[in-house]
C-alpha positions in Angstrom: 125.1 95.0 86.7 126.3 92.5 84.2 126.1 89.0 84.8 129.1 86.9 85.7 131.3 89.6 86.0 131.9 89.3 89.9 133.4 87.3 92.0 131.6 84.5 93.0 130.4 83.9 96.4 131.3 81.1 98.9 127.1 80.1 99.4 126.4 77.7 97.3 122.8 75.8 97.0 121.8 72.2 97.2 118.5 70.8 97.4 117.3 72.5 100.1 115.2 75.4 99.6 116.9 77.9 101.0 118.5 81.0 100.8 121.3 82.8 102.8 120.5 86.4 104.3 120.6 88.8 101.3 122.6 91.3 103.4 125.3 88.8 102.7 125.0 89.6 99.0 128.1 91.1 96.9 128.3 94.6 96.8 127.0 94.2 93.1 124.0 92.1 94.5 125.1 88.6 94.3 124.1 86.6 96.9 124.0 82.6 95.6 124.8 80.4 92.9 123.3 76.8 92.1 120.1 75.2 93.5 117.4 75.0 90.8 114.2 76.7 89.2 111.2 75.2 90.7 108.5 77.2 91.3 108.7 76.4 94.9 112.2 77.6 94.9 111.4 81.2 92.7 108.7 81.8 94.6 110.5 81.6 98.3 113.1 83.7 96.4 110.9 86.7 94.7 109.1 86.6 98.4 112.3 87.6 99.9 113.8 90.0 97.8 116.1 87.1 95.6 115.6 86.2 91.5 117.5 84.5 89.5 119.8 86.0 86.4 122.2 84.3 84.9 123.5 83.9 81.1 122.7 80.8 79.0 125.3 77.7 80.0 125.9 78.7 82.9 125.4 78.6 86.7 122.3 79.9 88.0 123.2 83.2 89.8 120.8 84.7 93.1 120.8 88.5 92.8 119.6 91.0 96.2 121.0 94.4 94.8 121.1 97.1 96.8 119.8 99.9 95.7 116.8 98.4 93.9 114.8 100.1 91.5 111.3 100.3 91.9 107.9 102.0 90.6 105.2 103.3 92.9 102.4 103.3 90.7 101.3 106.7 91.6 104.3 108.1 90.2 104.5 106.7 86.5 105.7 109.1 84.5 103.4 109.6 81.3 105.2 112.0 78.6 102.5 114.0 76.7 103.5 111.9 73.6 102.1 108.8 74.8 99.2 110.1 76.8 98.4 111.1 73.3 99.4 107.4 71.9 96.9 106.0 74.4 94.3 108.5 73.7 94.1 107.8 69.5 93.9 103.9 70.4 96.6 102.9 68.7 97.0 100.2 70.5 95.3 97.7 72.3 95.7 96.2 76.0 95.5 92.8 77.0 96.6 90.6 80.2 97.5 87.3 80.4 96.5 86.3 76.7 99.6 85.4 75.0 101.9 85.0 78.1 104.4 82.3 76.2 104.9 84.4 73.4 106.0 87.7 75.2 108.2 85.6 76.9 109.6 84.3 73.4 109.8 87.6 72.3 111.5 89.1 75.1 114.1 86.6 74.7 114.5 87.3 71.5 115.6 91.2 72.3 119.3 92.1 71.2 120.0 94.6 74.9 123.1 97.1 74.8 126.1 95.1 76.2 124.5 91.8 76.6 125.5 88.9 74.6 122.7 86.3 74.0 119.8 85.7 76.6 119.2 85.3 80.1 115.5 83.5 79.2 117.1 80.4 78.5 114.8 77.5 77.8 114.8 75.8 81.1 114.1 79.9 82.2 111.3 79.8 79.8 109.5 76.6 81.1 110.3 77.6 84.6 107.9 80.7 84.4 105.3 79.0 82.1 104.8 76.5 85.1 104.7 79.8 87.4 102.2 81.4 85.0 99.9 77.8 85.5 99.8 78.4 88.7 98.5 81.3 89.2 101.6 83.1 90.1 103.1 85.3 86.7 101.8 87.5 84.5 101.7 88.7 81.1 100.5 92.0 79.5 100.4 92.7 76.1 100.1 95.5 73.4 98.4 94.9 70.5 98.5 96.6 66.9 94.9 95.3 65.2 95.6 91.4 65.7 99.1 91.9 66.1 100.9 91.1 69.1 104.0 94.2 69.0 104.9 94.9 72.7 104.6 93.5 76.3 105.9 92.5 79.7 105.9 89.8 82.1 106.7 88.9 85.8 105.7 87.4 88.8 102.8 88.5 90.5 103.3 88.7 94.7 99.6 89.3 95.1 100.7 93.7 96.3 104.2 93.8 95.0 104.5 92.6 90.9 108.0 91.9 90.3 109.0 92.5 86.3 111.2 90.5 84.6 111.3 92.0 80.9 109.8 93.7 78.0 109.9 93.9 74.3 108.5 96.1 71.7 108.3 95.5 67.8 106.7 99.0 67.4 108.0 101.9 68.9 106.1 102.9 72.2 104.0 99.7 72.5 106.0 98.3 75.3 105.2 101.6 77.0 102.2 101.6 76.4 101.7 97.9 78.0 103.7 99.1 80.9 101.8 102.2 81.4 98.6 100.0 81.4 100.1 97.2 83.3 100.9 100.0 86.4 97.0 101.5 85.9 95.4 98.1 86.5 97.8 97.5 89.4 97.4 100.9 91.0 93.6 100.4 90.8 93.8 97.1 92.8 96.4 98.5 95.3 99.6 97.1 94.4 102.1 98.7 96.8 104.7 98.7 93.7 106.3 97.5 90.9 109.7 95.8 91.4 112.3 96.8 88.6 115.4 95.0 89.6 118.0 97.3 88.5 118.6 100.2 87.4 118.0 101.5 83.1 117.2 104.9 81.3 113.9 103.7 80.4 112.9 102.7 83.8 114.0 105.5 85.0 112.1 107.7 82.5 109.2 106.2 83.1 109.2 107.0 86.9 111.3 104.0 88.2 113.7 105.4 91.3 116.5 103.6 93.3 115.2 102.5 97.1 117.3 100.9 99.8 117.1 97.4 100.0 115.8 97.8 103.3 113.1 99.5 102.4 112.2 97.4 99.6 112.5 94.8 102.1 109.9 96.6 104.7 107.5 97.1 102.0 108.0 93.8 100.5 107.3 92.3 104.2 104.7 94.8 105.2 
């Protein structure tokens, strides 16, 4: 799914918070364009199945793609390289310690056919005011008192809802990601929401659900 490459859709939002029926969404998952990045708006949208995506200088775009890619946690998928990875302690594991600075570094990532950044700076300050309240996450990799790999997101109490990733050494976003799904499966998330569809997701045990089933567990 690349951004701005569809058709745009006829709903487009004001002040209001609100947000049309995603079954009215594009058949690329586009559902709404405008309105703004408060937290009260992102939250009402990451509760029902919405989040923004959009490239730098432009409009902000509503996605509800359908099929969505997801993680139960139960079925990660750890490779017997990095089971070994995480057995030598190569790295280390943190959680919300250096949540502004994954986010600059995932903005940072160069991404196979995408020019510039979604994680504009309005984007930035939009989650660092979702991350004071309580309601995003960060999990980081460390190499000795490096900072080399992590992932952030917002955090729907059963549901976490990832945004991105980066990695300045090879396997450490895995290895915060692999973490990041251990400490959730051990306080009963229901899953991990992936967005959309990648290789790496997928390797990693990420599979494509309806987005009525999303919805259901989402809801339940």
């Amino acid at each position: 799914m690349e951004k701005n490459k569809t058709n745009l859709p006829l709903f487009f939002l004001g002040d209001r918070l609100e947000f049309p029926p995603i079954e009215t969404a594009t058949e690329d998952g586009l559902l709404a364009v405008g309105g703004d990045l408060s937290s009260e708006r992102l939250l009402l949208a990451y509760k029902n199945g919405i989040f923004p995506w959009f490239n730098e200088d432009a409009l902000i775009l509503w996605w509800s793609p359908d099929p969505r890619m997801v993680l139960f946690p139960y079925k990660v998928k750890i490779s017997k390289s990095m089971r070994k990875i995480m057995r030598c302690n190569k790295f280390t594991f943190t959680q919300n310690l250096r949540f502004e600075e994954v986010v600059d570094n995932c903005a940072k990532v160069q991404r196979k056919g995408q020019e510039g950044t979604w994680i504009t700076p309005k984007m930035k300050l939009a989650y660092l005011k979702l991350f004071e309240k309580g309601f995003a996450k960060s999990f980081e990799a460390w190499q000795g008192n490096q900072l080399v790999g992590g992932l952030y997101g917002v955090d729907l109490g059963n549901v976490f809802c990832g945004e991105s990733m980066f990695s300045t050494q090879a396997n450490a976003s895995k290895f915060a990601f692999v973490k990041m799904v251990e400490a959730l499966e051990k306080k009963n998330y229901k899953l991990i929401d992936c967005q959309v569809h990648t290789d790496h997701l997928e390797s990693l045990g990420a599979e494509l659900i309806s987005r009525d089933a999303f919805m259901e567990i989402l809801k339940g």
